[in-house]
Backbone as JSON, one array per atom type, in Angstrom:
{
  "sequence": "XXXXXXXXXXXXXXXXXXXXXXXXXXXXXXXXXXXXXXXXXXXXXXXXXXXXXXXXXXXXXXXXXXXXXXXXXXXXXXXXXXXXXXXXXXXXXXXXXXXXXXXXXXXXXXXXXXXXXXXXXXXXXXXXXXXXXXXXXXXXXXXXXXXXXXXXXXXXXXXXXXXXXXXXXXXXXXXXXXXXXXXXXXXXXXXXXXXXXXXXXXXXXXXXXXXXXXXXXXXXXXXXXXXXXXXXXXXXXXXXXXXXXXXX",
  "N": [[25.96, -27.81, -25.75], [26.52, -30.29, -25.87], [29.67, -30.04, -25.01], [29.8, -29.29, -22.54], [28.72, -31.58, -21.13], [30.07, -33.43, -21.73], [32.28, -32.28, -20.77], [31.29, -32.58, -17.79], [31.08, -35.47, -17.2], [33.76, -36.27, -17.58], [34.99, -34.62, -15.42], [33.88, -36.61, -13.54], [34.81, -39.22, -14.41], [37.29, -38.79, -13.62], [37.72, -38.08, -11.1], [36.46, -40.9, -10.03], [38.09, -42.34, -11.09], [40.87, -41.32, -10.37], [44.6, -40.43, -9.39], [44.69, -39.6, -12.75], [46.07, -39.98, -15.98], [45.64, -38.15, -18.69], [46.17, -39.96, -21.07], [44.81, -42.4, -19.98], [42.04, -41.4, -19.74], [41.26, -41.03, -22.5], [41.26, -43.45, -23.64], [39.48, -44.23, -22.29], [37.07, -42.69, -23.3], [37.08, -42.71, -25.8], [37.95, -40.25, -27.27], [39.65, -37.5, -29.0], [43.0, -37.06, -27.89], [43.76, -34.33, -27.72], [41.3, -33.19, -27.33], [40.21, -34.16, -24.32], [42.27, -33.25, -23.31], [42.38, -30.59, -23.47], [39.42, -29.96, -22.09], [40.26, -30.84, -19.17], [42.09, -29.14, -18.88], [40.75, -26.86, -18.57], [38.87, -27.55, -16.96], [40.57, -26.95, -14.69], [41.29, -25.01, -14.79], [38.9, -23.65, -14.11], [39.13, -24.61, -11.01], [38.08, -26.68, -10.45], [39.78, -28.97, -11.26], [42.87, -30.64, -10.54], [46.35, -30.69, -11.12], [48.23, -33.85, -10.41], [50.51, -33.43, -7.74], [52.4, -35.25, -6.92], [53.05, -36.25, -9.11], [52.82, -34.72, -12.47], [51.78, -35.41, -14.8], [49.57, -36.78, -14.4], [45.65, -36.65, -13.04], [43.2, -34.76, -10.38], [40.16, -34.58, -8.57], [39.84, -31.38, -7.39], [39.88, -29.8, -3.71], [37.57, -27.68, -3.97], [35.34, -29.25, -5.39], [33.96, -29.92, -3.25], [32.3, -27.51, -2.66], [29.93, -27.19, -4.57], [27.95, -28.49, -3.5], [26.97, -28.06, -0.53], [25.89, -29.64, 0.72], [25.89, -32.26, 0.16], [28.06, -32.61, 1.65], [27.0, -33.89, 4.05], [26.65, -36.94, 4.4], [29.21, -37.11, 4.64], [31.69, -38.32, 6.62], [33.43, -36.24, 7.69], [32.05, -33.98, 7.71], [30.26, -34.99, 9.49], [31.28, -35.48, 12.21], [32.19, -32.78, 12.11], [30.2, -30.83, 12.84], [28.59, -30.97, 14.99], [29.79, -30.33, 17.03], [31.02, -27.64, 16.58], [29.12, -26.19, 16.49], [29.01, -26.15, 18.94], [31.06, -24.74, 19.77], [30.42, -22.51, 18.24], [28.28, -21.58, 20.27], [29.9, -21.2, 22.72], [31.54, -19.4, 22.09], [30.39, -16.98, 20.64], [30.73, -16.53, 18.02], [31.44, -16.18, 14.37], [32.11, -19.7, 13.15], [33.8, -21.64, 11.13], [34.57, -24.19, 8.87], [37.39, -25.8, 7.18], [39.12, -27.05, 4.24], [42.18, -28.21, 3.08], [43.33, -27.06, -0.29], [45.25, -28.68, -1.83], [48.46, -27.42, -2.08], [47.32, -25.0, -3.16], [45.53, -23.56, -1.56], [43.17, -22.76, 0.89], [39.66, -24.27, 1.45], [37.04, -23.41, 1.98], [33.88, -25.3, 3.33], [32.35, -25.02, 5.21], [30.16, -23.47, 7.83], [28.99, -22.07, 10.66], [26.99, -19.33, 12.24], [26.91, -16.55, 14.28], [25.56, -14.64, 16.13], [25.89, -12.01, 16.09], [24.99, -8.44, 14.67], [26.67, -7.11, 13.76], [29.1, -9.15, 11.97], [31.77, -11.73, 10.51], [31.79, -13.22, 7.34], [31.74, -15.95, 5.59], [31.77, -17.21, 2.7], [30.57, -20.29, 1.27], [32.93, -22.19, 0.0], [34.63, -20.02, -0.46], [38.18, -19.2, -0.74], [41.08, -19.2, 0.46], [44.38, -18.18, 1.05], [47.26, -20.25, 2.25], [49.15, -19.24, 3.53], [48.62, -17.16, 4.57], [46.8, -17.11, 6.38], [45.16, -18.0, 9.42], [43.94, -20.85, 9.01], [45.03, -22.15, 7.4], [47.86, -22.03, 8.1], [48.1, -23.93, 10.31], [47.84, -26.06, 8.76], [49.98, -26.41, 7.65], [51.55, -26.45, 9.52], [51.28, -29.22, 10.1], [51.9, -30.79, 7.86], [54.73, -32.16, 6.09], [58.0, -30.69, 6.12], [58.85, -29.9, 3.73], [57.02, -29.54, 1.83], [56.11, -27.38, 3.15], [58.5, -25.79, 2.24], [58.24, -25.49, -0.7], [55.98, -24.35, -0.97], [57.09, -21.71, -0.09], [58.61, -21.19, -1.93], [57.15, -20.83, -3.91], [56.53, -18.24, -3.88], [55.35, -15.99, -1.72], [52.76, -14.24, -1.12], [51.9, -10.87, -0.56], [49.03, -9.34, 1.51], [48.87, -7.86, 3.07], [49.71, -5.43, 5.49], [50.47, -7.21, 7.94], [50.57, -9.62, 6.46], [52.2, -12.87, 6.38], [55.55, -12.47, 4.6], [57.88, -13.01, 4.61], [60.6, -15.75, 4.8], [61.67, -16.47, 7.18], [60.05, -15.79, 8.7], [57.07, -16.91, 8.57], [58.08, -19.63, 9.05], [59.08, -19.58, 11.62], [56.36, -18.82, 13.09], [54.57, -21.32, 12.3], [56.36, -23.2, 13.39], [55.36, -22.27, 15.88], [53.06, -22.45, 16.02], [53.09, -25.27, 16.43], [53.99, -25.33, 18.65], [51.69, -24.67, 20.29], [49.34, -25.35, 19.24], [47.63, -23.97, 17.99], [46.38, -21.55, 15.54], [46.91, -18.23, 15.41], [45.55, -15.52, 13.56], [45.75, -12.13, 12.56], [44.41, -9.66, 10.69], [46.15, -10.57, 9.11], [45.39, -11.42, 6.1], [42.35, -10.47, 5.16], [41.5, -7.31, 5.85], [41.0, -6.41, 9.02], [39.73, -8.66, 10.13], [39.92, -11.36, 11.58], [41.27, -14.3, 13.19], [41.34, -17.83, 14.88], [42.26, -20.97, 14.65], [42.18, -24.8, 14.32], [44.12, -27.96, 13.56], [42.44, -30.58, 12.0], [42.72, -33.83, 11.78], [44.21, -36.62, 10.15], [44.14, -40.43, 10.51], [47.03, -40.83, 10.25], [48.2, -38.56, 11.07], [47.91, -36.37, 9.27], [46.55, -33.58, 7.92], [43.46, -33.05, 7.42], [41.93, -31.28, 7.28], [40.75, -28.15, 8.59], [39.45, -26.13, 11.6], [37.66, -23.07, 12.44], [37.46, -20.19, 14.32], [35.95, -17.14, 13.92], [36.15, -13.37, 13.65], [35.51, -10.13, 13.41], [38.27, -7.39, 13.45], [37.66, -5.64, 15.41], [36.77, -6.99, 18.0], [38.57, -8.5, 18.67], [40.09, -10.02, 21.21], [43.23, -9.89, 22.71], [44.12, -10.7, 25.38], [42.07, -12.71, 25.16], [42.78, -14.34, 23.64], [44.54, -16.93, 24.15], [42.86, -18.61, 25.64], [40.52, -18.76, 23.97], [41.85, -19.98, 21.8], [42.92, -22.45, 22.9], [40.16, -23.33, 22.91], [39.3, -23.85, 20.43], [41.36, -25.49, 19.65], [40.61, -27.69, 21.56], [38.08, -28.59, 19.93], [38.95, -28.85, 17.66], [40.36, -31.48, 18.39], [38.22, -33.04, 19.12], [36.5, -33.43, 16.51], [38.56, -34.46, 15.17], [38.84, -37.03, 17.08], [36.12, -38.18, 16.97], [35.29, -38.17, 14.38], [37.25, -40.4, 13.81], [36.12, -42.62, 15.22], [36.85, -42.73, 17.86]],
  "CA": [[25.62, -28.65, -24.6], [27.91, -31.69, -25.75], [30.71, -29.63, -24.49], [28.99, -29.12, -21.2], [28.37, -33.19, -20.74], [31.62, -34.06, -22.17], [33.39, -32.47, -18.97], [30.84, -33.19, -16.92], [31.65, -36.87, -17.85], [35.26, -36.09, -17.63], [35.05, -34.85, -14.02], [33.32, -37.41, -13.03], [35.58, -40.05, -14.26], [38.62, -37.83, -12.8], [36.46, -38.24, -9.75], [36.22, -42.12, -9.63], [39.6, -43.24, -11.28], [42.0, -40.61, -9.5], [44.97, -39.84, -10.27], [44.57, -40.43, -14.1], [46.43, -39.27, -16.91], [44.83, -38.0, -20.02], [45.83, -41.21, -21.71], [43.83, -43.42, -19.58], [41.01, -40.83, -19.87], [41.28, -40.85, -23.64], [40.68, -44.52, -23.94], [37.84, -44.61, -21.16], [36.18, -41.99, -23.57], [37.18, -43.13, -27.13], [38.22, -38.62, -27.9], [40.88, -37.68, -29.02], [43.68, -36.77, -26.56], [43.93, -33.27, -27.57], [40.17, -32.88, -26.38], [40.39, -34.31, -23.23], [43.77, -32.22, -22.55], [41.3, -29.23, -23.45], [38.69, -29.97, -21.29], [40.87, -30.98, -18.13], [42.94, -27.85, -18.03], [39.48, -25.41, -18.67], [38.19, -27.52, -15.8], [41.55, -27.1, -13.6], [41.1, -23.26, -14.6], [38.05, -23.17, -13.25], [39.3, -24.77, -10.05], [37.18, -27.88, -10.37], [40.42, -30.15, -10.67], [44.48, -30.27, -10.79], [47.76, -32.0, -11.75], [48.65, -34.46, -8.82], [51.48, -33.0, -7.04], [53.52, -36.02, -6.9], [53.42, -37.15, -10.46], [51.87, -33.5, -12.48], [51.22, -36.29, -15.7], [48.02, -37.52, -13.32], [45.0, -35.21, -12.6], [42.46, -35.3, -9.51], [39.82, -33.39, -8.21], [39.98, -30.28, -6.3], [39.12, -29.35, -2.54], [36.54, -26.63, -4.53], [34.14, -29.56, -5.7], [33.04, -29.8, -2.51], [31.39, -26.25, -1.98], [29.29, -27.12, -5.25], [26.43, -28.53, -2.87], [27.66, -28.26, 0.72], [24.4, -30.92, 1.59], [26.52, -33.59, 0.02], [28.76, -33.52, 2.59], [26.49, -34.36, 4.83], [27.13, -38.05, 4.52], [30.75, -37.65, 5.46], [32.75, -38.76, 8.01], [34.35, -35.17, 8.37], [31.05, -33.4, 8.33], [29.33, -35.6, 10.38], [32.07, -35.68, 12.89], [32.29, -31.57, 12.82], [29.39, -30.21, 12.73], [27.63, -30.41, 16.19], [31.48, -29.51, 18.12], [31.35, -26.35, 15.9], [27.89, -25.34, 16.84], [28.61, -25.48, 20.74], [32.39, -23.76, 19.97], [29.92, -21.05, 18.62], [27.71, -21.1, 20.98], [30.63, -21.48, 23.7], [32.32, -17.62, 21.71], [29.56, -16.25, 19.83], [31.39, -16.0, 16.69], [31.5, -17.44, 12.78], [32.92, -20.64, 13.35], [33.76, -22.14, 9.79], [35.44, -25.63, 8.59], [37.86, -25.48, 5.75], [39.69, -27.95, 3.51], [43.2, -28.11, 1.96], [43.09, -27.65, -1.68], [46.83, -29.61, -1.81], [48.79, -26.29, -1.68], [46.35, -23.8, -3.12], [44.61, -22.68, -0.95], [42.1, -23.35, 1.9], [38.38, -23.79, 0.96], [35.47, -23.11, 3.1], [32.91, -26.11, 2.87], [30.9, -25.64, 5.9], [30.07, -22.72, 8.55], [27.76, -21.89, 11.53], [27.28, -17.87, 12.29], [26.84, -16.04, 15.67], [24.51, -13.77, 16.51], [26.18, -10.53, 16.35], [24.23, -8.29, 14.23], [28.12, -7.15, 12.9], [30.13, -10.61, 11.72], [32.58, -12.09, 9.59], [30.89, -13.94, 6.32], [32.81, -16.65, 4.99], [30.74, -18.1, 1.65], [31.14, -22.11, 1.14], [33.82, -22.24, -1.4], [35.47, -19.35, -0.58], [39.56, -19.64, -1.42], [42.33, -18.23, 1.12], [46.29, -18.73, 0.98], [47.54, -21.32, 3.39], [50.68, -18.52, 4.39], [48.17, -15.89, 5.22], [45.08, -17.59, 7.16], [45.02, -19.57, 10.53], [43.79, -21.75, 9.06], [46.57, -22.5, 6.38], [49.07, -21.96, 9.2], [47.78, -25.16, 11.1], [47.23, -27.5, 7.99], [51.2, -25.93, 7.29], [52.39, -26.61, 10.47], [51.35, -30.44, 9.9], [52.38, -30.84, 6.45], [56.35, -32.51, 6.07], [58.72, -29.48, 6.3], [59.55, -30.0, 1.89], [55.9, -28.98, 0.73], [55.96, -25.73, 3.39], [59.42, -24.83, 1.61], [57.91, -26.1, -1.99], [54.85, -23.3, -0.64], [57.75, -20.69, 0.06], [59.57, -21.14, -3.5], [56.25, -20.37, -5.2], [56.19, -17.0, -3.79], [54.35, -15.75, -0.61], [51.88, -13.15, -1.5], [51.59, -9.67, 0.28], [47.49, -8.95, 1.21], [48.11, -7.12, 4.23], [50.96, -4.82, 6.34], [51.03, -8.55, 8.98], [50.75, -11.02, 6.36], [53.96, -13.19, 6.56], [55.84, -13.12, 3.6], [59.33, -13.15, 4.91], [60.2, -17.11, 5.0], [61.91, -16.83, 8.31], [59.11, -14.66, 9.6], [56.5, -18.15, 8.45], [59.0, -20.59, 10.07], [58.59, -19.39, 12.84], [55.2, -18.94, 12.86], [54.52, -22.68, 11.98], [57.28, -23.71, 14.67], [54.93, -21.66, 17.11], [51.71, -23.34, 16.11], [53.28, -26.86, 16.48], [54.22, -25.68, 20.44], [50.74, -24.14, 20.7], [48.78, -26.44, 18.81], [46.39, -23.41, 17.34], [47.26, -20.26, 14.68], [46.12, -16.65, 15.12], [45.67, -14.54, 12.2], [45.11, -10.94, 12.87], [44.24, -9.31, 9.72], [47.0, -11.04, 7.54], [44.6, -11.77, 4.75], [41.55, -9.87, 5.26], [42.01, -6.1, 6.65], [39.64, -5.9, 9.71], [39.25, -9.48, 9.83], [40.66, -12.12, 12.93], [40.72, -15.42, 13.64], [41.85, -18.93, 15.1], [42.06, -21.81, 14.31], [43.49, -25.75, 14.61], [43.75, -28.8, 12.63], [41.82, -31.79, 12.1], [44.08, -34.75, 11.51], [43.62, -37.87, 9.86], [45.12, -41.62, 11.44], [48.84, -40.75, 10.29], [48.39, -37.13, 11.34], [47.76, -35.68, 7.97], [45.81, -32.3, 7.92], [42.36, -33.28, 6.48], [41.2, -29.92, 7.59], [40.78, -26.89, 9.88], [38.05, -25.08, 12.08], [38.16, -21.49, 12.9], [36.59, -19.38, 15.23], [36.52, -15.65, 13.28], [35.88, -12.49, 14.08], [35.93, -8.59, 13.1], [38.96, -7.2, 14.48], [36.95, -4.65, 16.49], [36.23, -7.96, 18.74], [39.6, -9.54, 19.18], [41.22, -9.89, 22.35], [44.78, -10.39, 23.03], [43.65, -11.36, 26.51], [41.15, -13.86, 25.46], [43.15, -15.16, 22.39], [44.87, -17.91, 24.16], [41.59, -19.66, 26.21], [39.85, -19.28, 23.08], [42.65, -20.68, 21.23], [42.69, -23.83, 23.68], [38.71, -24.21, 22.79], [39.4, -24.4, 19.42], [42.3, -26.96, 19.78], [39.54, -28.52, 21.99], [37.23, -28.65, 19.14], [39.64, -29.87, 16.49], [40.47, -33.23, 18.27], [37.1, -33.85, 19.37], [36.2, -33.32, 15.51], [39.49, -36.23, 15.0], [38.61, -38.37, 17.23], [34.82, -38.55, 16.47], [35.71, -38.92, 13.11], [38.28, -41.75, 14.06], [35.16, -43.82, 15.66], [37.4, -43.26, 19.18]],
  "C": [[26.44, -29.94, -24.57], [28.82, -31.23, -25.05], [30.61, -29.74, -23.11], [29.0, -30.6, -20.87], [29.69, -33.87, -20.79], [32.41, -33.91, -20.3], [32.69, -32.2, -18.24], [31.38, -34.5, -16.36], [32.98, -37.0, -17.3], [35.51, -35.74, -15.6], [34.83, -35.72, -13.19], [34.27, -38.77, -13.16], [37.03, -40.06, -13.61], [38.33, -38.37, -11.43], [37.07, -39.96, -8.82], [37.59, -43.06, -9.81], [40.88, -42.23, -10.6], [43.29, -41.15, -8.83], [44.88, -40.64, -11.19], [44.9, -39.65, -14.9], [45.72, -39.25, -18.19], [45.07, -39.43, -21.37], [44.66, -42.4, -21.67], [42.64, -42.92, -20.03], [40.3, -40.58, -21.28], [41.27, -42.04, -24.29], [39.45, -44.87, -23.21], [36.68, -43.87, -22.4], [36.21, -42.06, -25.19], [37.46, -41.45, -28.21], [39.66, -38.78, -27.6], [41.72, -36.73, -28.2], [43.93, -35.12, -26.75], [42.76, -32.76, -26.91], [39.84, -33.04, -24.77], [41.41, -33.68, -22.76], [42.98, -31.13, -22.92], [40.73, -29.41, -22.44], [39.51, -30.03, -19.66], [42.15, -29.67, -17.65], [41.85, -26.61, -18.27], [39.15, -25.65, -17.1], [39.19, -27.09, -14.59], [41.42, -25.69, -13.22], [40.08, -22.54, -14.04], [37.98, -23.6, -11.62], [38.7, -26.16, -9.4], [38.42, -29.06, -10.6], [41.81, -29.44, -10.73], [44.97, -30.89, -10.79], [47.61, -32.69, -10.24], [49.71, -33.82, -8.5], [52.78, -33.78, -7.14], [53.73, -36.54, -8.33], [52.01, -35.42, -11.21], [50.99, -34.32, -14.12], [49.5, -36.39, -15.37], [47.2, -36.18, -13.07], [44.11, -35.81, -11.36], [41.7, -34.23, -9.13], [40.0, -32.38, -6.99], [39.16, -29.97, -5.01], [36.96, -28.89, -2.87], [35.37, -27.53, -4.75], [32.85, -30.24, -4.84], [32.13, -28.6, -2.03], [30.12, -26.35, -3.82], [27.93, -27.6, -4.57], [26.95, -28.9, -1.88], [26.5, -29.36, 1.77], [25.11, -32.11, 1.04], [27.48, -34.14, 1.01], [28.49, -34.39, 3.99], [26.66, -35.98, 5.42], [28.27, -38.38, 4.92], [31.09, -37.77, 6.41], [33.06, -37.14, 8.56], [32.9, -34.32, 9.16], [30.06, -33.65, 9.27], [29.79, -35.35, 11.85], [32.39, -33.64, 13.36], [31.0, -30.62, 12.9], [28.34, -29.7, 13.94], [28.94, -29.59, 17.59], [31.47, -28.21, 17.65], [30.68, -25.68, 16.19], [28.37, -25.15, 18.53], [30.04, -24.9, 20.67], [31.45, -22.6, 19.9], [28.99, -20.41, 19.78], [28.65, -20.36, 22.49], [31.14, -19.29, 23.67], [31.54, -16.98, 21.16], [29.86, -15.19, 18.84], [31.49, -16.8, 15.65], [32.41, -18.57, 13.61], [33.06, -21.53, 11.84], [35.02, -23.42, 9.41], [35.83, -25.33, 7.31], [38.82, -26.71, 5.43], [40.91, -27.72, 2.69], [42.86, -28.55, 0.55], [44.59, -28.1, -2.16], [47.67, -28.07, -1.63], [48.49, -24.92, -2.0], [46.38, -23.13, -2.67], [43.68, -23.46, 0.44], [40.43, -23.17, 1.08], [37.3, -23.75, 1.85], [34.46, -23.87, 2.76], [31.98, -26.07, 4.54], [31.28, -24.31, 6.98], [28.81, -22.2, 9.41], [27.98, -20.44, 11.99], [26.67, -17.93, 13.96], [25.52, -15.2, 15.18], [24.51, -12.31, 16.25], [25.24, -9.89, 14.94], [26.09, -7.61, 12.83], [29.34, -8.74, 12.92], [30.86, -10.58, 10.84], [31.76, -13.16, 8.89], [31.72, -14.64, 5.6], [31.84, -17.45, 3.78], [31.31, -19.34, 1.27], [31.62, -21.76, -0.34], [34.65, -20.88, -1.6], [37.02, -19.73, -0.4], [40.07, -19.16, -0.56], [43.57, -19.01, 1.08], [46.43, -19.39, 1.97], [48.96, -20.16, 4.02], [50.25, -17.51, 5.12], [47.05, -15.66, 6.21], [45.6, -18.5, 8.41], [44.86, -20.97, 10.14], [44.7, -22.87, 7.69], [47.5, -22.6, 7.53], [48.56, -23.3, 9.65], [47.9, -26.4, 10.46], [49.2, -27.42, 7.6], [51.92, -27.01, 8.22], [52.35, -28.78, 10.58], [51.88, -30.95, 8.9], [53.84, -31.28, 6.25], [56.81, -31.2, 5.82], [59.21, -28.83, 4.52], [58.33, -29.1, 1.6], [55.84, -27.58, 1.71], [57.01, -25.06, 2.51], [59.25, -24.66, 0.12], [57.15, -24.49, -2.35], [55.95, -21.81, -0.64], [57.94, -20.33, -1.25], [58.38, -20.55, -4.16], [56.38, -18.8, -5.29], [55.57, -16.89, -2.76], [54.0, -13.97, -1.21], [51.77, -11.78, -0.67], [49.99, -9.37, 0.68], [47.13, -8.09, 2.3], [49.75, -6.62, 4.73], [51.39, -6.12, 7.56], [50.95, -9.61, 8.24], [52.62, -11.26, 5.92], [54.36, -13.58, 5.45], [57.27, -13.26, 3.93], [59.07, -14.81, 5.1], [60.5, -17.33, 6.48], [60.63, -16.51, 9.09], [57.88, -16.73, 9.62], [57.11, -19.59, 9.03], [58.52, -20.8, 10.69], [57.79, -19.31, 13.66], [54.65, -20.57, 13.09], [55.27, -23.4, 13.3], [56.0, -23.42, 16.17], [53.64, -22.06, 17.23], [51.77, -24.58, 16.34], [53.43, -27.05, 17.77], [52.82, -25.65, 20.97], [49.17, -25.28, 20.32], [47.49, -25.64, 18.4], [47.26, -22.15, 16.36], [46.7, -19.58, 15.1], [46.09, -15.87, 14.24], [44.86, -13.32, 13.07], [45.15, -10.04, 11.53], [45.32, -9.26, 8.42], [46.5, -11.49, 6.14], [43.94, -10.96, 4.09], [41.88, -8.81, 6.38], [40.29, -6.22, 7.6], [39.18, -7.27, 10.07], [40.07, -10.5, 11.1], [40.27, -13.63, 12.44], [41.8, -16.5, 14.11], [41.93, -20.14, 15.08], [43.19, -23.14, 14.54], [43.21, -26.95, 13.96], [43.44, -30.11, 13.12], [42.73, -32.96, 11.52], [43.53, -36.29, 10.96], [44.55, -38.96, 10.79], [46.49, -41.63, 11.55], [48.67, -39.42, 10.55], [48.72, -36.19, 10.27], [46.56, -35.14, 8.21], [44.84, -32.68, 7.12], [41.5, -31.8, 6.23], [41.02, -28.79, 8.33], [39.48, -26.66, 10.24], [38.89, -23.84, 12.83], [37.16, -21.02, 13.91], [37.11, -17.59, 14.36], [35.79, -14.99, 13.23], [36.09, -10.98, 13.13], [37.06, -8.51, 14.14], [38.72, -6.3, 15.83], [36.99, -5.57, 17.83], [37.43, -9.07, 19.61], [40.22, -9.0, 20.16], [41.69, -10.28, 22.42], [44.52, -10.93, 24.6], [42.89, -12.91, 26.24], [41.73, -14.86, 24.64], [43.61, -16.29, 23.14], [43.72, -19.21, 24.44], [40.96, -19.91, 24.54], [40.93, -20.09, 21.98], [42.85, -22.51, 21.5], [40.86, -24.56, 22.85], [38.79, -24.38, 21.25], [40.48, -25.51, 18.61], [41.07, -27.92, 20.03], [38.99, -29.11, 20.9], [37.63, -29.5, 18.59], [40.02, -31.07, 16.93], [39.61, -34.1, 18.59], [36.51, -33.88, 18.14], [37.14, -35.06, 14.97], [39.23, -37.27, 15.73], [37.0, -39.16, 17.2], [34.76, -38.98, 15.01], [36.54, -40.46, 12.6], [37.09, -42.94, 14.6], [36.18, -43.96, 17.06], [36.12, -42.23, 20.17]]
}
């Protein structure tokens, strides 16, 4: 159970002093630095934190430690700000509508979602993980993102998970180029086989991607007819989500 408290402890100060290199963290806690470099890459492995990006010395926590009690976010700005626009998108399409979070270039995480009615849906569980090359809602947080960290995202590798997801880089370009004219993504079962959706991003004051909302579907349900209107209402959504959040 020490072990257990220790990086409790340890997250928590990760948490509050962010970014912080295992030095700092190894005088805050009086252990010695090989322990704290234990604990901080078990916790990274479990998805609960990670290197900083710009400096990989530094650690910080991850998207993920918000789906550990999705009632905490209640107090936020984001959730406060998306949560009743999301309910009348679903009511508007009568389909999952789900809010997700960049985990820096991870992944997307799913911290908040309102369901439809249908008695057949799409089930997205808070804290579920998807690729930012193969989801709408990666495509959108992409297409905002400086043009270095999408090609940073290329170099790693783009993953295969489906016969339409885009792993060619030109093929994702282009893509990205086409969500920046459109100002929403479509995914048609590039992730998940059988699986749709659309989505557009939430933006902070310098127009940094804080987040996405989707509208998603079975593919049984998707129309190429309807995709653009509903595409528009979920643009809609996402800047009435930014600028309620902005206090405009």
């Amino acid at each position: 159970m020490k072990s257990v408290t220790r990086s409790l402890r340890i997250l928590e100060a990760v948490a509050q002093h962010q970014p912080v290199t295992v030095g700092e963290l190894t005088k805050l806690f009086g252990l010695p630095k090989s322990t704290v470099q234990r604990t901080l890459v078990t916790l990274a492995e479990a998805g609960w934190l990670r290197a900083n990006r710009k400096d990989t010395t530094r650690w910080e926590i991850g998207a993920r430690v918000l789906a550990v009690r999705p009632a905490a976010l209640q107090g936020s700005s984001l959730f406060a700000a998306a949560r009743e626009p999301m309910v009348r998108l679903r009511d508007a399409v009568n389909e999952t509508i789900h809010l997700s979070v960049p985990d820096a270039l991870d992944g997307m995480v799913v911290v908040d979602r309102v369901d439809c009615d249908h008695p057949v849906r799409t089930f997205h569980t808070i804290g579920d993980i998807s690729p930012l090359h193969a989801t709408a809602v990666g495509h959108v947080v992409l297409a905002h993102l400086p043009r270095r960290d999408v090609e940073e995202l290329i170099t790693a590798g783009l993953e295969r998970f489906s016969d339409t997801t885009p792993v060619d880089p030109a093929e994702l370009r282009a893509e990205l180029d086409r969500v920046r004219t459109d100002g929403y993504a479509v995914n048609r079962n590039q992730f998940r086989p059988g699986v749709c959706a659309m989505a557009a991003a939430i933006l902070d004051e310098d127009g940094t991607p804080l987040a996405a909302v989707a509208i998603s579907m079975p593919d049984s349900r998707f129309d190429e007819q309807h995709a653009p209107k509903w595409g528009h209402l979920v643009a809609d959504t996402a800047a009435e989500i930014t600028q309620r959040r902005l206090g405009a």
